[in-house]
C-alpha positions as CSV (number, residue, x, y, z in Angstrom):
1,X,133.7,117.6,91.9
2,X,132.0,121.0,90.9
3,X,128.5,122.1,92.5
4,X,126.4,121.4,89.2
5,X,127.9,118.0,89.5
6,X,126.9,117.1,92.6
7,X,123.3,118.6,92.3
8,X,123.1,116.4,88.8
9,X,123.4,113.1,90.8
10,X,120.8,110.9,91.1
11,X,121.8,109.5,94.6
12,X,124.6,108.5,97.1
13,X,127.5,107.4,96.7
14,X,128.9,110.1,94.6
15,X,131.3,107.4,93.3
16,X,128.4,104.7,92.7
17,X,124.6,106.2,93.1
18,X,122.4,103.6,94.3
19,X,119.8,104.2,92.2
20,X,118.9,106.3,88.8
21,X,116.7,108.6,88.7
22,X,112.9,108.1,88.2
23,X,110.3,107.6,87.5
24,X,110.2,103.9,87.9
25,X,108.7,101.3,85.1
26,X,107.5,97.7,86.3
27,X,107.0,94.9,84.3
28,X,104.8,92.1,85.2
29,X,104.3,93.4,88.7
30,X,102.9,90.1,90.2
31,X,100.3,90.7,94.0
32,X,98.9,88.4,96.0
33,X,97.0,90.2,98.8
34,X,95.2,88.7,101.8
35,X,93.0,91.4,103.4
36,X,91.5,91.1,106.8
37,X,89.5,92.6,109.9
38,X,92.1,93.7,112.8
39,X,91.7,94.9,115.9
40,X,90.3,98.8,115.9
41,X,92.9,99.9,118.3
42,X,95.8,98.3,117.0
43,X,94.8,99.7,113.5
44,X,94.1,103.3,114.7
45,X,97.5,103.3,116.5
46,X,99.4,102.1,113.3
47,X,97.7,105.0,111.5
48,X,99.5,108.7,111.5
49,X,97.6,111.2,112.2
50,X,95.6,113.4,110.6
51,X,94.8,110.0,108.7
52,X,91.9,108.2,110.1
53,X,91.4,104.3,109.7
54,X,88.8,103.2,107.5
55,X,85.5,102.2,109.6
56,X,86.1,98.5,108.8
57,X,88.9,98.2,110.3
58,X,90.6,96.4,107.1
59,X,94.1,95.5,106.7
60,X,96.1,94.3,103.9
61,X,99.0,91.6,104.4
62,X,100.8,91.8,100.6
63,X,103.9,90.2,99.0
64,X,104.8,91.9,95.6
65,X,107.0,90.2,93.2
66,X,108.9,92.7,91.0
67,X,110.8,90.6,87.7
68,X,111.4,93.3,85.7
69,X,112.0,97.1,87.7
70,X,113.9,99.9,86.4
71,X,116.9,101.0,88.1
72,X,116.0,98.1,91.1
73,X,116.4,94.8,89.1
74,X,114.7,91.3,90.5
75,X,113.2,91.7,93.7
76,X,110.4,90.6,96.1
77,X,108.7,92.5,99.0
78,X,106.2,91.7,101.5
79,X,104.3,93.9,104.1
80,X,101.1,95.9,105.8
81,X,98.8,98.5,104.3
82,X,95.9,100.0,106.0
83,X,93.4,101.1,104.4
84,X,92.5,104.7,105.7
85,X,91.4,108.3,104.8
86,X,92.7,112.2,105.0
87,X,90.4,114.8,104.7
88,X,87.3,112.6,103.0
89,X,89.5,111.0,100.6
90,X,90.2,107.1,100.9
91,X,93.7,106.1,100.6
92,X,95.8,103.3,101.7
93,X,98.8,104.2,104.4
94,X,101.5,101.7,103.8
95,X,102.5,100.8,107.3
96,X,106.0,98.2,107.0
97,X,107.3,96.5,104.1
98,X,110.5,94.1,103.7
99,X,112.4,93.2,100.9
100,X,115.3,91.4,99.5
101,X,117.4,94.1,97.2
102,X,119.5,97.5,97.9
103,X,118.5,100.0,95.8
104,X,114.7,99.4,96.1
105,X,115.4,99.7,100.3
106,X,117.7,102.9,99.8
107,X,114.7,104.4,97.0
108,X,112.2,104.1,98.8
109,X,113.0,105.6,102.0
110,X,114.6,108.5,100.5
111,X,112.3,109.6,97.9
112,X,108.6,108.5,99.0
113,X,109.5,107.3,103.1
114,X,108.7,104.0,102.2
115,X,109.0,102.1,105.9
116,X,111.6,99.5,103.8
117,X,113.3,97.2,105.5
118,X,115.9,94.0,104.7
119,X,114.3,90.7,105.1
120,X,113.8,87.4,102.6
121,X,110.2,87.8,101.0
122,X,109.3,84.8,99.1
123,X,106.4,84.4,97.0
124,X,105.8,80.8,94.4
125,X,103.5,78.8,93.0
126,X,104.0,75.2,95.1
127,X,101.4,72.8,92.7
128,X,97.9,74.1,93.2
129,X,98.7,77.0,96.1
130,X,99.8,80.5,95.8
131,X,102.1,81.0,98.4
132,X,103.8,83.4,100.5
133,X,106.3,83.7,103.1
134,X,108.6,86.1,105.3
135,X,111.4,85.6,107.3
136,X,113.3,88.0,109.1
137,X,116.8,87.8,111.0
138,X,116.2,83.9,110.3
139,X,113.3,83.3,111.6
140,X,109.8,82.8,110.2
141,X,107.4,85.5,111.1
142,X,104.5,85.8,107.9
143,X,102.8,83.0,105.5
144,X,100.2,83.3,103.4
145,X,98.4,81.2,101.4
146,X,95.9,81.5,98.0
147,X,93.8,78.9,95.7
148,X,96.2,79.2,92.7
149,X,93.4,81.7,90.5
150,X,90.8,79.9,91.9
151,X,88.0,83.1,90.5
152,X,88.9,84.5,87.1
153,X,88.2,88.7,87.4
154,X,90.0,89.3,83.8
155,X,87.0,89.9,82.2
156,X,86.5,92.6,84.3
157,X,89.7,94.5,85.4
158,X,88.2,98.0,86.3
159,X,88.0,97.0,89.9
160,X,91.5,95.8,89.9
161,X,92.5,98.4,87.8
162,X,90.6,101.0,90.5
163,X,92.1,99.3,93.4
164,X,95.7,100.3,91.5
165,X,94.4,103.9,91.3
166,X,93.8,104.7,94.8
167,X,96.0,107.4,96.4
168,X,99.3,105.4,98.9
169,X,100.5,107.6,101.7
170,X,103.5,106.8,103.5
171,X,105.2,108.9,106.4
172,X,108.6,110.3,105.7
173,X,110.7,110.8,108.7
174,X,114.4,111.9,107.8
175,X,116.9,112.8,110.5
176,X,119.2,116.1,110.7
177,X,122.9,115.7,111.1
178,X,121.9,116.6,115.1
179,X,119.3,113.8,115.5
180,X,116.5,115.9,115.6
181,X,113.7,116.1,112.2
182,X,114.8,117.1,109.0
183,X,111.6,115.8,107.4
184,X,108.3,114.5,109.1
185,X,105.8,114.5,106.4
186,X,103.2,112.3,104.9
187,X,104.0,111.6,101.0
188,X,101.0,110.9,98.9
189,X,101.7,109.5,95.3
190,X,99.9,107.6,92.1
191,X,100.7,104.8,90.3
192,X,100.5,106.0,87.0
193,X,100.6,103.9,82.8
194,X,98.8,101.0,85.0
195,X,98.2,98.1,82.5
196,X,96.3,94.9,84.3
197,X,97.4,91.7,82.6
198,X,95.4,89.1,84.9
199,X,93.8,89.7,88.1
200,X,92.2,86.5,90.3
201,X,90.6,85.7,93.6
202,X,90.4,83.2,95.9
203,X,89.7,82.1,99.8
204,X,93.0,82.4,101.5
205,X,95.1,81.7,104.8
206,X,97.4,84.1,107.0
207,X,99.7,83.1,109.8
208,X,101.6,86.4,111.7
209,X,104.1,85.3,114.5
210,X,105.5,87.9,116.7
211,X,108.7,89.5,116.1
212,X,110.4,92.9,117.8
213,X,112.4,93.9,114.4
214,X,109.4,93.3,112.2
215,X,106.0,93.9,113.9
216,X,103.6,92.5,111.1
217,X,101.7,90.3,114.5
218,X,100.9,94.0,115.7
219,X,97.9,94.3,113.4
220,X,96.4,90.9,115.0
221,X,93.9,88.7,113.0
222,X,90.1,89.1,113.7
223,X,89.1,87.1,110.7
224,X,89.8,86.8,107.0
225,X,88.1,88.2,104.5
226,X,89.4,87.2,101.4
227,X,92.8,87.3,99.0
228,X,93.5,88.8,95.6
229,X,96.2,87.8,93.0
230,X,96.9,90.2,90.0
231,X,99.6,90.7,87.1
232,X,99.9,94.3,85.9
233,X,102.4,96.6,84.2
234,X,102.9,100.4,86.0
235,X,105.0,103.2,86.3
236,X,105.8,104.8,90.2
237,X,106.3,108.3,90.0
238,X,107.4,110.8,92.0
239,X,104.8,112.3,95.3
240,X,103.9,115.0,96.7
241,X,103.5,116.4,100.5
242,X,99.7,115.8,101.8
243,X,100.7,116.9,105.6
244,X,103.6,118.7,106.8
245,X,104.3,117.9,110.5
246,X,107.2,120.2,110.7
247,X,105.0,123.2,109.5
């Protein structure tokens, strides 16, 4: 294999990338999103600096079903995002997520430091309740519940649509072949050809059980504040570097 072959790859294997290149289309990107008040400590230790935690001490417990993702297939994911700020400008830091397919997993943490890990996400319709769940290593540790679009907000997307918008940080932390940091940077990026097909809301539930593998109790429930279900189409580009740790 020649040099301008190798730099031509998309990813690894050589023999059998893992993933194409991107950008990355979604179709009928499905959210239900149960946000609530958390404990100010356990938020500001979740957050990497320089980002500073939003004042009301928000958090976001999601699942994301993804039917139709180029290059990633069928999959569902589930995790925490925080809503936060860097320099005056509000973004959310996504803090864990777990999912159910490869090349999403290997993706994400190689191109945008996604914090992806393998679990089973689940997120259905069971008669009139929107309903979420995650288990990890076999065992229970996140379920959510939603009025099955209970409030109508289609008539009005631009919130929804704004929400989509909003700058996502994630940190990046990629070893050398010695063990010490290759990369340590935050990674900022845009959702970008964001089309909202259906966006709802509703009073919702949350249950977090402790778990040393996948942390999501960390963040611990002060009170709910309310959950959002929406439908949309978008494209996930490529990011950029907001901070530079190793600079």
């Amino acid at each position: 294999m020649k040099k301008d072959e190798i730099l031509a790859l998309p990813s690894m294997p050589a023999a059998g990338p893992s993933y194409p290149r991107g950008p990355y289309r979604f179709v009928n990107r499905e959210y239900m999103i149960i946000m609530y008040e958390s404990d100010r400590d356990a938020v500001r230790h979740a957050v990497p600096e320089p980002l500073e935690p939003d004042s009301s001490n928000q958090v976001f417990y999601e699942w994301i079903k993804m039917p139709d993702s180029s290059g990633f297939g069928d999959y569902t994911e589930s995790g925490v995002v925080i809503p936060c700020h860097y320099k005056g400008e509000p973004m959310n830091f996504v803090a864990q997520m777990y999912l159910d397919d490869d090349p999403p997993i290997a993706a994400g943490r190689e191109i945008w430091g996604f914090p992806k890990k393998y679990a089973h996400p689940k997120m259905e319709v069971v008669e009139d309740t929107l309903t979420g769940t995650l288990h990890y290593a076999g065992q229970l540790i996140a379920m959510g519940s939603m009025a099955y679009k209970w409030e109508n907000l289609s008539r009005d997307a631009a919130k929804t649509l704004a929400s989509m918008h909003k700058t996502q940080c994630n940190l990046k932390l990629i070893p050398d072949v010695d063990g010490r940091p290759a990369i340590a940077q935050l990674v900022a990026y845009n959702l970008t050809e964001v089309t909202v097909k259906g966006s709802w809301i509703s009073p919702a539930r949350l249950h977090l059980i402790p778990h040393i593998n996948a942390p999501v109790a960390d963040l611990p429930i002060k009170r709910i504040t309310g959950g959002r279900h929406f439908i949309a189409d978008l494209t996930l580009p490529f990011g950029r570097v907001l901070h530079d740790y190793l600079k």
